[in-house]
C-alpha positions as YAML, in Angstrom:
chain: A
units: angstrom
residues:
- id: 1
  name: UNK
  ca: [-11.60, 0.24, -36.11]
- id: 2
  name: UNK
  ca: [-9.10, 2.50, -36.11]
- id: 3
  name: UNK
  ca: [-5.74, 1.20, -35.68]
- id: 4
  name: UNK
  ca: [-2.49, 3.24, -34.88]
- id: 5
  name: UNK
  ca: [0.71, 2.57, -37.46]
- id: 6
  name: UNK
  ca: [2.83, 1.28, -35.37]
- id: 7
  name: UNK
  ca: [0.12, -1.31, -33.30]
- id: 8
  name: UNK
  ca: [1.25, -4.62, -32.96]
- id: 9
  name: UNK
  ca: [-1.96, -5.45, -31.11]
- id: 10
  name: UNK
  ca: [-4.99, -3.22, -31.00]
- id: 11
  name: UNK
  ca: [-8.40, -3.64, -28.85]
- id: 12
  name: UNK
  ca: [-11.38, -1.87, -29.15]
- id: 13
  name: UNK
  ca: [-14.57, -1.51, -27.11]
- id: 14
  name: UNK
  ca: [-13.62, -5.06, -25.95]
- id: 15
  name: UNK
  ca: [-16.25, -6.91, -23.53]
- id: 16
  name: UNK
  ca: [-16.51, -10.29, -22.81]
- id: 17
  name: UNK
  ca: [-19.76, -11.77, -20.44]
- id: 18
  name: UNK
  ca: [-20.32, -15.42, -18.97]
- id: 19
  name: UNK
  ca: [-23.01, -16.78, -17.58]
- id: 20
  name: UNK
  ca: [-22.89, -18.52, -14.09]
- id: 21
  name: UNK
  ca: [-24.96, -20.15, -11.77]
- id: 22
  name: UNK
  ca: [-25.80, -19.33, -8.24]
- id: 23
  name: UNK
  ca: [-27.76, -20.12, -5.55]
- id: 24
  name: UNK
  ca: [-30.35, -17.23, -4.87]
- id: 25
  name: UNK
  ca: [-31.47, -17.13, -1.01]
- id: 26
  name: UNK
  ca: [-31.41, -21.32, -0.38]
- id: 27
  name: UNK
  ca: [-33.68, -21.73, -3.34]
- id: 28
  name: UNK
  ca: [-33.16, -25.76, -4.81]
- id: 29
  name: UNK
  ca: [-32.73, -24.20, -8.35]
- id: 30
  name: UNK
  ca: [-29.55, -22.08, -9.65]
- id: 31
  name: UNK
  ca: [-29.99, -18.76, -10.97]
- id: 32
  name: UNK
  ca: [-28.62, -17.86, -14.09]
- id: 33
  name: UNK
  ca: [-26.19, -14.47, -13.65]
- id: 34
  name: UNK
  ca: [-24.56, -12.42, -16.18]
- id: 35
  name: UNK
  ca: [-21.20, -11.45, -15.13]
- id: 36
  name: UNK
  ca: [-18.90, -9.31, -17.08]
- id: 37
  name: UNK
  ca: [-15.05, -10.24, -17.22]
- id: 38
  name: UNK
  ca: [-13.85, -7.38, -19.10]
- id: 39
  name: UNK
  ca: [-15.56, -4.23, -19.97]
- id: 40
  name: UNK
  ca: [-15.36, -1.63, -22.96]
- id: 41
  name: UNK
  ca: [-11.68, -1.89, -22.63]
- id: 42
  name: UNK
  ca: [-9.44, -0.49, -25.52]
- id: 43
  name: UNK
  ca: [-5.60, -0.75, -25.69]
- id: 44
  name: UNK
  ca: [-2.43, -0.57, -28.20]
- id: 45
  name: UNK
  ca: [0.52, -1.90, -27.84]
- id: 46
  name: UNK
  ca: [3.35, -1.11, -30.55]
- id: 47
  name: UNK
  ca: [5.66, -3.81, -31.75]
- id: 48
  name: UNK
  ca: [8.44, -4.41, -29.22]
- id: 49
  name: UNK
  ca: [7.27, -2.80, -26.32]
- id: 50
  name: UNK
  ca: [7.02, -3.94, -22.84]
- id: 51
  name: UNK
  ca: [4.07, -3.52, -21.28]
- id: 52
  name: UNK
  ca: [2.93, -4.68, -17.44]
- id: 53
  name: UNK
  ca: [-1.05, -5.79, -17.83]
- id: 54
  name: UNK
  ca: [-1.75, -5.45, -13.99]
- id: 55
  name: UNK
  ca: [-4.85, -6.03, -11.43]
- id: 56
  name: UNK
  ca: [-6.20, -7.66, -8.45]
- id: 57
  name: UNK
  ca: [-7.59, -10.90, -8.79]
- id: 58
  name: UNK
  ca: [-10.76, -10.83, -11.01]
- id: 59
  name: UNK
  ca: [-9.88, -7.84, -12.24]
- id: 60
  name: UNK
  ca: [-10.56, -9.80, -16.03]
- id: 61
  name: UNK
  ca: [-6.34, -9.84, -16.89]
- id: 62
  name: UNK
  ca: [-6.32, -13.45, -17.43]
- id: 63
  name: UNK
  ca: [-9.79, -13.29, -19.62]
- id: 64
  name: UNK
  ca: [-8.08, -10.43, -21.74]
- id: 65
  name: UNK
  ca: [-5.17, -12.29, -22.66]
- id: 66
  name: UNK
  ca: [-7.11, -15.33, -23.88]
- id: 67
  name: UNK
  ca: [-9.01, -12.99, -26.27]
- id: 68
  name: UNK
  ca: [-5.94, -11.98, -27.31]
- id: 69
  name: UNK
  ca: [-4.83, -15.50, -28.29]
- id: 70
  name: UNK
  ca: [-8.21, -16.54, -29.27]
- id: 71
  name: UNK
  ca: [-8.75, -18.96, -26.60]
- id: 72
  name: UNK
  ca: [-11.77, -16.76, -25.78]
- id: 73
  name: UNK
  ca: [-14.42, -15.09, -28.33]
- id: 74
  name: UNK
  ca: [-15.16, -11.54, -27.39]
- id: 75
  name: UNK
  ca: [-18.67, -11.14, -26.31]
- id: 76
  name: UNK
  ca: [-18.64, -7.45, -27.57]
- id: 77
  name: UNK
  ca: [-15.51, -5.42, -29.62]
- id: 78
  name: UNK
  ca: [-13.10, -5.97, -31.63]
- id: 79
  name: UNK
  ca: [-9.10, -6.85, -31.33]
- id: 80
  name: UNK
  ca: [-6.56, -7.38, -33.75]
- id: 81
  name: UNK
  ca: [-3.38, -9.20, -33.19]
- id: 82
  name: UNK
  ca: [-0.45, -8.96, -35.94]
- id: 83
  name: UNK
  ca: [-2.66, -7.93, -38.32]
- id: 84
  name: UNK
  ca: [-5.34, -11.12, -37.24]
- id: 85
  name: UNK
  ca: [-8.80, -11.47, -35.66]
- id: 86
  name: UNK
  ca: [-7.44, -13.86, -32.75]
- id: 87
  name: UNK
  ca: [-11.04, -15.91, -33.11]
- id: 88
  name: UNK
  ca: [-10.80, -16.06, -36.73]
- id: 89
  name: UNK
  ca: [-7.33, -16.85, -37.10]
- id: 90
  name: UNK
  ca: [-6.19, -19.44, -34.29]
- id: 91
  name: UNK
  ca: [-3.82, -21.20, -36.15]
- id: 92
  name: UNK
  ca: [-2.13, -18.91, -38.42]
- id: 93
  name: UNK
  ca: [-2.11, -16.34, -34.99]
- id: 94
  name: UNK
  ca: [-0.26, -19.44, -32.99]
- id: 95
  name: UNK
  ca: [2.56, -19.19, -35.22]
- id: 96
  name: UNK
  ca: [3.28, -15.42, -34.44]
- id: 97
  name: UNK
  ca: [2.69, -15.51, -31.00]
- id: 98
  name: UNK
  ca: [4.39, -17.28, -27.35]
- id: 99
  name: UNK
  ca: [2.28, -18.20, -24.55]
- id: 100
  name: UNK
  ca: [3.21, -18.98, -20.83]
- id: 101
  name: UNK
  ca: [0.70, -19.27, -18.36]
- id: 102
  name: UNK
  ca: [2.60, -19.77, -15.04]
- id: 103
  name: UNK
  ca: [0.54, -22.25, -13.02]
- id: 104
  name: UNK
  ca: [0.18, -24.45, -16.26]
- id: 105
  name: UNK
  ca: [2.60, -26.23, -18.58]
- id: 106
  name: UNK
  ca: [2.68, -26.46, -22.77]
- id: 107
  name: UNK
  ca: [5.76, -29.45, -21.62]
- id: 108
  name: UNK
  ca: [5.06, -33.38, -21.70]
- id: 109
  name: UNK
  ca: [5.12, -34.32, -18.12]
- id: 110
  name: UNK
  ca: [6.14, -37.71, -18.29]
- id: 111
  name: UNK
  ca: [8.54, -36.64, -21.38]
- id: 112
  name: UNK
  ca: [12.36, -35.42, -21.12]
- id: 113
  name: UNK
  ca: [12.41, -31.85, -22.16]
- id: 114
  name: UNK
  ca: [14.18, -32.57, -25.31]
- id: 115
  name: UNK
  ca: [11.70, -34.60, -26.60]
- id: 116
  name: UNK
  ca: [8.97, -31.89, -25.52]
- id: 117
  name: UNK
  ca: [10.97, -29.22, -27.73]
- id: 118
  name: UNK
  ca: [11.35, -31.70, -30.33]
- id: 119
  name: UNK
  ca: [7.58, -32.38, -30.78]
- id: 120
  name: UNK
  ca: [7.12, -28.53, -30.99]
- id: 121
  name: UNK
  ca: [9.45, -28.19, -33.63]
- id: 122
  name: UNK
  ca: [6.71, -30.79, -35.30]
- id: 123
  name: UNK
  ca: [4.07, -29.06, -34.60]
- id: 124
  name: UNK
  ca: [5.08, -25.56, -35.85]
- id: 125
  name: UNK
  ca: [7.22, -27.05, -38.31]
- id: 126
  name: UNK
  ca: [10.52, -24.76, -37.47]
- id: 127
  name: UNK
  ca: [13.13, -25.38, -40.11]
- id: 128
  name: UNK
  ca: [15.96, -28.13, -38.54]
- id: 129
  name: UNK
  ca: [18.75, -25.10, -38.69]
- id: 130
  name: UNK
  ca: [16.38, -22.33, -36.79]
- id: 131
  name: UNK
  ca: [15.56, -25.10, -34.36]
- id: 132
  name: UNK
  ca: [19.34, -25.97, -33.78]
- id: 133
  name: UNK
  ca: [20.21, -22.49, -33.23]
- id: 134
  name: UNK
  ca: [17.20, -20.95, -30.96]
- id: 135
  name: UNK
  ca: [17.51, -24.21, -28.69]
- id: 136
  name: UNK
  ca: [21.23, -23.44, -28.42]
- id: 137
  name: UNK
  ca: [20.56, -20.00, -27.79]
- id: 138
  name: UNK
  ca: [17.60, -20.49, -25.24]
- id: 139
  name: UNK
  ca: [19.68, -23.45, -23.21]
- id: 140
  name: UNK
  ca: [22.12, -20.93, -23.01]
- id: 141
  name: UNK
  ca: [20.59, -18.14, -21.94]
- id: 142
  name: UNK
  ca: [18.31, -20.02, -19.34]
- id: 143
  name: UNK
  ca: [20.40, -22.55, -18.07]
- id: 144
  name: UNK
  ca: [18.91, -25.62, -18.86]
- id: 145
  name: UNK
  ca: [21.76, -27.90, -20.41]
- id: 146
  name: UNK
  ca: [21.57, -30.29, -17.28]
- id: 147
  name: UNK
  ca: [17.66, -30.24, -17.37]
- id: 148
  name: UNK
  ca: [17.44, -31.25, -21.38]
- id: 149
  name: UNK
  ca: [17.19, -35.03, -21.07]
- id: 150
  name: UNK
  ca: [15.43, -34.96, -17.43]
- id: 151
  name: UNK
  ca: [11.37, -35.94, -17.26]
- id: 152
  name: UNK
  ca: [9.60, -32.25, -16.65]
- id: 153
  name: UNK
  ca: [7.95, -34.36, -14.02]
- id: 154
  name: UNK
  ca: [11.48, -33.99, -12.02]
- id: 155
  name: UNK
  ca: [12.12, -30.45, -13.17]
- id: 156
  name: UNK
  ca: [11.74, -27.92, -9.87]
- id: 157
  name: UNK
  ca: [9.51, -25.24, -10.21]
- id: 158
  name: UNK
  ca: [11.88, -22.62, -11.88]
- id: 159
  name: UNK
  ca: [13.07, -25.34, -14.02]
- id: 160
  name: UNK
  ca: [9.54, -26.20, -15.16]
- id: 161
  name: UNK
  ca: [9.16, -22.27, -15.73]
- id: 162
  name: UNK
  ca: [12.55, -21.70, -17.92]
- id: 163
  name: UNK
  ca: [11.60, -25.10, -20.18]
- id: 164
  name: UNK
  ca: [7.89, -23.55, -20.73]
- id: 165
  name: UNK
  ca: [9.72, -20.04, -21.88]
- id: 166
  name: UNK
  ca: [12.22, -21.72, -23.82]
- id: 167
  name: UNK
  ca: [8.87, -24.26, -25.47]
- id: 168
  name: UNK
  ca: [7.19, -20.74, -26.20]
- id: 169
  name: UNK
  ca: [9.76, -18.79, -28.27]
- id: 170
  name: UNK
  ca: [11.09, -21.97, -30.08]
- id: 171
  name: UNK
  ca: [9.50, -20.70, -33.44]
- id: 172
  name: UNK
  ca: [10.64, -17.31, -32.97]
- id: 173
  name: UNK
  ca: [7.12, -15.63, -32.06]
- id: 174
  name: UNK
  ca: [6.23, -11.73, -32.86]
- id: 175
  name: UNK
  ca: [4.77, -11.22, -29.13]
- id: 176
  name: UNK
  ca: [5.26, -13.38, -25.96]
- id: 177
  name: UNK
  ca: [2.17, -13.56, -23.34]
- id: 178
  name: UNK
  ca: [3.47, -14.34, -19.95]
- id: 179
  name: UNK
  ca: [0.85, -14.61, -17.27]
- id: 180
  name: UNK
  ca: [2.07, -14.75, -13.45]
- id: 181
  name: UNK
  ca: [5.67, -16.45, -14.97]
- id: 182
  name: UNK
  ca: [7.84, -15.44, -12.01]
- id: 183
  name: UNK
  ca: [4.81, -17.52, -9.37]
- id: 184
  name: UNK
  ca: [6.41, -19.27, -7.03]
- id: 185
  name: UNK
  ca: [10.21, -18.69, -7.98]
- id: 186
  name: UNK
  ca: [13.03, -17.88, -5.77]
- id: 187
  name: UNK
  ca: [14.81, -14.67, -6.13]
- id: 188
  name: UNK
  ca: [17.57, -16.01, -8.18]
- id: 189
  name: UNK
  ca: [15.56, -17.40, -10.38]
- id: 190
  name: UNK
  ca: [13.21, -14.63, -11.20]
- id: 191
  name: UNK
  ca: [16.62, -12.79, -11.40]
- id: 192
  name: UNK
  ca: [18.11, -14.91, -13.81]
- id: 193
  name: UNK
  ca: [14.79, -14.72, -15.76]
- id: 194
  name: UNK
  ca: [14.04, -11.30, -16.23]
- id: 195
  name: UNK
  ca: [17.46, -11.11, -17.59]
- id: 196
  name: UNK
  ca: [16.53, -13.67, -19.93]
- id: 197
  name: UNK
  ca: [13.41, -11.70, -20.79]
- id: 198
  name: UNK
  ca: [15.56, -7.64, -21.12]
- id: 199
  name: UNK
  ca: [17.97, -9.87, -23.50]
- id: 200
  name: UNK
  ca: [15.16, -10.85, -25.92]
- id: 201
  name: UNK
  ca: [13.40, -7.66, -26.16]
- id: 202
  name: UNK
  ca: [17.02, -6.09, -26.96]
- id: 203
  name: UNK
  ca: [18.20, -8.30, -29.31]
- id: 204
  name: UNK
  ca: [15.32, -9.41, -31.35]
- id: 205
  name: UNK
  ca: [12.52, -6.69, -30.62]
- id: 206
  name: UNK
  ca: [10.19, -9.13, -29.12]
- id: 207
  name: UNK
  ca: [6.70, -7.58, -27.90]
- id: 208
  name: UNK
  ca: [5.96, -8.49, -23.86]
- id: 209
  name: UNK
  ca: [3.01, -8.51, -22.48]
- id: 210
  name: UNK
  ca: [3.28, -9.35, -18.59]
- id: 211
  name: UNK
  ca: [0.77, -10.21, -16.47]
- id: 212
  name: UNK
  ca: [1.99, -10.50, -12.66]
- id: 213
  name: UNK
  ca: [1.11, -9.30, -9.28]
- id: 214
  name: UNK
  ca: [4.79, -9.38, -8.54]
- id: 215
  name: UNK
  ca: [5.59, -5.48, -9.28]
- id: 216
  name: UNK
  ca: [9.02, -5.75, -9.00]
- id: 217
  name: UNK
  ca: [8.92, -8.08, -12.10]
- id: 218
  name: UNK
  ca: [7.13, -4.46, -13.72]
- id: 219
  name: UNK
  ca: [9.76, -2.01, -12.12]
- id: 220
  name: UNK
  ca: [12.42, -4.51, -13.78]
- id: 221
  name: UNK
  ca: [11.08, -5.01, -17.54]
- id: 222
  name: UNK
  ca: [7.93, -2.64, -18.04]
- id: 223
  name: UNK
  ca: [8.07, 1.22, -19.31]
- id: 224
  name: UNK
  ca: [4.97, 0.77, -19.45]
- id: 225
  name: UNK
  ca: [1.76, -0.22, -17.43]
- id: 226
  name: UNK
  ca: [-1.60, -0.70, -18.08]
- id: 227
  name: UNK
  ca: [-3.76, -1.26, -14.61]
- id: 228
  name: UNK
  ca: [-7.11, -2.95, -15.08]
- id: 229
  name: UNK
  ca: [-9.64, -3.21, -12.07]
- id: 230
  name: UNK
  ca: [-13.54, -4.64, -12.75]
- id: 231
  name: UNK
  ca: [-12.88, -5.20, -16.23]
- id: 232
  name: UNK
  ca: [-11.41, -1.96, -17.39]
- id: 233
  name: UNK
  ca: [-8.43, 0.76, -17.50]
- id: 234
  name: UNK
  ca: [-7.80, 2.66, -14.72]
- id: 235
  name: UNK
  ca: [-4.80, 3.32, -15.97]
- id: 236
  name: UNK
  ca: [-2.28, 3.57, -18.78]
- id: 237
  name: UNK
  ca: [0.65, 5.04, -19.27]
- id: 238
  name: UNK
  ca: [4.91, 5.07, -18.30]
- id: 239
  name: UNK
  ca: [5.67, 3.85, -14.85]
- id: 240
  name: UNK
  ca: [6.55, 7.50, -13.30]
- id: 241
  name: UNK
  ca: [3.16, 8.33, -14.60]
- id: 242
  name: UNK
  ca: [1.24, 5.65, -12.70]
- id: 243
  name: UNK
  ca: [3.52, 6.78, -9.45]
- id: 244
  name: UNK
  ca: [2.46, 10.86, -10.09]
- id: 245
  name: UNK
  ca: [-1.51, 9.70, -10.57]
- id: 246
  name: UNK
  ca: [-1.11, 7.78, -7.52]
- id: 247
  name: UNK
  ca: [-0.09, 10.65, -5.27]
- id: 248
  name: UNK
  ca: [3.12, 8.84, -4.02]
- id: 249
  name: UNK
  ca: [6.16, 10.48, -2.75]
- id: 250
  name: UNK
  ca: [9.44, 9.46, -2.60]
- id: 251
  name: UNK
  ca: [11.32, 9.40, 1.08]
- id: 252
  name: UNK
  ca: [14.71, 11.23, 1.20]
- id: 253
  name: UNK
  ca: [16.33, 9.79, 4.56]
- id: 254
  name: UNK
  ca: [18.71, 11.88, 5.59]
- id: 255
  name: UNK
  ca: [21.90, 11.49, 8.96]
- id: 256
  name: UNK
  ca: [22.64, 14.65, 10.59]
- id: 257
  name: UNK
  ca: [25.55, 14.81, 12.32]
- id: 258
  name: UNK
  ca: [23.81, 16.09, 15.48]
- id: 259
  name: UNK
  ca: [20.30, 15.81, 16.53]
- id: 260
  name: UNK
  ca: [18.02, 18.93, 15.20]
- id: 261
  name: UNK
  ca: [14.82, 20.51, 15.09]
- id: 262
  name: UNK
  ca: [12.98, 18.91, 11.89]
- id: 263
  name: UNK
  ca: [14.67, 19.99, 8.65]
- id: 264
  name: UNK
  ca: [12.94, 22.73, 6.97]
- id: 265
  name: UNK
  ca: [13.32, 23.23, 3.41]
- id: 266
  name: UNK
  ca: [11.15, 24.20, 0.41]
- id: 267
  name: UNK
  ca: [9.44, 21.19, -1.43]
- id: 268
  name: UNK
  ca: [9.62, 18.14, 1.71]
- id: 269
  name: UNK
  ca: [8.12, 17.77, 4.47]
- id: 270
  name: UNK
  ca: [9.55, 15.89, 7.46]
- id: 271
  name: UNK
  ca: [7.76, 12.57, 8.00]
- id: 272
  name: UNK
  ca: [9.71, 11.12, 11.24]
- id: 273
  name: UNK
  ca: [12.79, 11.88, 13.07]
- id: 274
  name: UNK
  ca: [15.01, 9.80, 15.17]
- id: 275
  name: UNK
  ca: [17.81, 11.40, 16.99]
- id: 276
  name: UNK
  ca: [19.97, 12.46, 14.39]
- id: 277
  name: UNK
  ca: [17.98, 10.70, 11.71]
- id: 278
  name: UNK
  ca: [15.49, 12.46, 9.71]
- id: 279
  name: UNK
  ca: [12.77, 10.93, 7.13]
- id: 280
  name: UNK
  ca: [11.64, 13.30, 4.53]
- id: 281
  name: UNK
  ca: [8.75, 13.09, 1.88]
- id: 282
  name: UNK
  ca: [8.45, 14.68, -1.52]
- id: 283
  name: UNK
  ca: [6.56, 13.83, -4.75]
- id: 284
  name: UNK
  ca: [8.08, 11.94, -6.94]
- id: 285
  name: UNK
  ca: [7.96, 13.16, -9.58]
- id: 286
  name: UNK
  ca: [10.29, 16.17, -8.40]
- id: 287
  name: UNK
  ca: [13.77, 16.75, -8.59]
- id: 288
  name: UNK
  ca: [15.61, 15.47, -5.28]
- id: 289
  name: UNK
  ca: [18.62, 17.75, -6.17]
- id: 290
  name: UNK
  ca: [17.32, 21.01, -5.03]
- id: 291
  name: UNK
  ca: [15.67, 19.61, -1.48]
- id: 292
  name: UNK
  ca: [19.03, 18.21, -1.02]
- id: 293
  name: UNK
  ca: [21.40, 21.11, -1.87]
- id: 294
  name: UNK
  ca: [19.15, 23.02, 0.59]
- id: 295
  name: UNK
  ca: [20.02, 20.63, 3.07]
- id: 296
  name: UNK
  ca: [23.51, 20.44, 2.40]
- id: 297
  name: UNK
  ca: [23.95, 24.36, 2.61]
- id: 298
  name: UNK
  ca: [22.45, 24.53, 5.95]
- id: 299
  name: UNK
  ca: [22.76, 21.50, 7.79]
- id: 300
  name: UNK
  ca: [25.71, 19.31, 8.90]
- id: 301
  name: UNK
  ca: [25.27, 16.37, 7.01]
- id: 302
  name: UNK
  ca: [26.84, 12.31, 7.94]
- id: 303
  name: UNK
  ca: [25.10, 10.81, 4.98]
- id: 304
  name: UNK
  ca: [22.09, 10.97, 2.95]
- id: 305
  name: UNK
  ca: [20.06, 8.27, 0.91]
- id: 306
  name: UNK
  ca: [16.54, 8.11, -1.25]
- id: 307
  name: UNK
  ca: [14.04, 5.89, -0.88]
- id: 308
  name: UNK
  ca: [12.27, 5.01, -4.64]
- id: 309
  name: UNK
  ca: [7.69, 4.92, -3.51]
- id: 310
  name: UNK
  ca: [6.62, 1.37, -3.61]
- id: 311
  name: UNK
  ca: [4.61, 0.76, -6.25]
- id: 312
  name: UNK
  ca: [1.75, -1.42, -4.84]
- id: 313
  name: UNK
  ca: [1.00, 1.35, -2.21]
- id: 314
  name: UNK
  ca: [0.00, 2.89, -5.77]
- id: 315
  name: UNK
  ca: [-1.78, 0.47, -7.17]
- id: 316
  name: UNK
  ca: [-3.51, 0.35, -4.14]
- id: 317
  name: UNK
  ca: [-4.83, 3.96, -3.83]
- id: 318
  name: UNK
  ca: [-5.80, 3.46, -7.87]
- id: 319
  name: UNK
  ca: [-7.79, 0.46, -6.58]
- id: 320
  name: UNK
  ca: [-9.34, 2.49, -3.46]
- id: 321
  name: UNK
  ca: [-10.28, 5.45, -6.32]
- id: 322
  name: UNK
  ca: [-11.25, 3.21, -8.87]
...
């Protein structure tokens, strides 16, 4: 395997096949299928980066990142994590790594959420003083000094979500997994956590690996995106990069101060116009100041704005391709 300097986590030729059983055509008997979760897919990811793992449902993104943590034994491949073969090494990997799987809990349910953090400071045996100081810290950051002596069974939702964060980088992990961690949150709570989440890759180089279909939890943390669809990488590479594959343009909306033919300039094209109002598309990858110079120098303008392409109209047409 060969295995970039700077790789934090490196996968290789990874595949990973289960076997189910289906009903063939109102037979009595189940037929035994093959179905493959993941497919010759082969990634790095260099320590403290932020990268967005997305894909529809199926796609295998939830599969990957139990191989990763060695819930899951690669069928064919290889992956290393921190230096570790994830199926080799479960429990020294454990201590180097966060998990958060959004629609399940690491907290005692019936348990206040002190005493959950305090039997994970048991289990990965995290020195009294680092235990003191990243609970502090974490409380802080997150909000949870009402919450610490309430049963998680009583915790709301985004509660439940900030004590399972705060239960996953207790013993100050190399890499934190999150997968779907902003489900079912209101907006100031997936506010408050992204934050949270900018904060720890700044100050103590944390590696993210996100898994979400809420893409404006990507546009917020990722630079980077890797986009998986039946198993494999359709794409990978910086967020402006995944907007020029996808063909998308960005929408420059511009108030005349009288009505007009359609604007004509070099580089947009007019999309729409409403009396005075005039919608006007461009790629986005290009420069908005020379389309709107142009229209400055020979148009009366009231006011102008940009509209940024939204990013699952791109995922979309990677999907439709793909």
């Amino acid at each position: 395997m060969t295995i970039t300097d700077d790789a934090l986590i490196c996968v290789r030729n990874l595949e990973r096949d289960f076997v189910v059983r289906r009903k063939m055509d109102g037979r009595r008997r189940k037929v035994r299928e093959h179905v493959r979760a993941v497919r010759d897919l082969s990634f790095d990811v260099a320590a403290g980066e932020m990268v967005g793992y997305i894909g529809p449902n199926g796609a295998g993104k939830s599969t990957t990142i139990k191989m990763l943590t060695g819930i899951l034994v690669p069928t064919r491949g290889e992956l290393t994590v921190a230096g570790l073969e994830p199926q080799r090494n479960r429990v020294e990997l454990a201590r180097r790594i966060g998990v958060v799987f959004g629609q399940r809990t690491t907290l005692w349910w019936d348990l206040p959420l002190r005493d959950s953090f305090e039997l994970l400071q048991k289990i990965y045996r995290i020195p009294p003083t680092r235990y003191r100081h990243n609970l502090e810290r974490f409380v802080e950051l997150l909000d949870l000094g009402d919450q610490l002596d309430t049963p998680v069974r009583q915790l709301s939702l985004g509660q439940r979500m900030r004590g399972d964060i705060t239960a996953a980088l207790l013993h100050d992990p190399e890499i934190l997994y999150l997968d779907e961690p902003t489900i079912g949150l209101d907006v100031v709570s997936k506010g408050r956590l992204r934050e949270f989440l900018r904060a720890l890759n700044a100050e103590r180089g944390t590696t993210l690996m996100l898994t979400t279909h809420d893409l404006q939890d990507i546009e917020a943390l990722c630079d980077r995106v890797i986009v998986i669809d039946h198993g494999t990488a359709v794409f990978d590479g910086p967020l402006a990069g995944l907007h020029e594959q996808g063909g998308s343009t960005r929408t420059l909306v511009v108030d005349l101060v009288d009505e007009s033919e359609p604007i004509s300039v070099p580089g947009a094209s007019v999309r729409r116009v409403e009396g005075p109002r005039q919608w006007l598309s461009f790629p986005a990858d290009a420069s908005a100041a020379p389309i709107v110079g142009a229209i400055a120098a020979a148009y009366d303008l009231a006011d102008l704005s940009i509209q940024e392409p939204d990013i699952e109209d791109v995922i979309r047409e990677l999907y439709s391709r793909s």
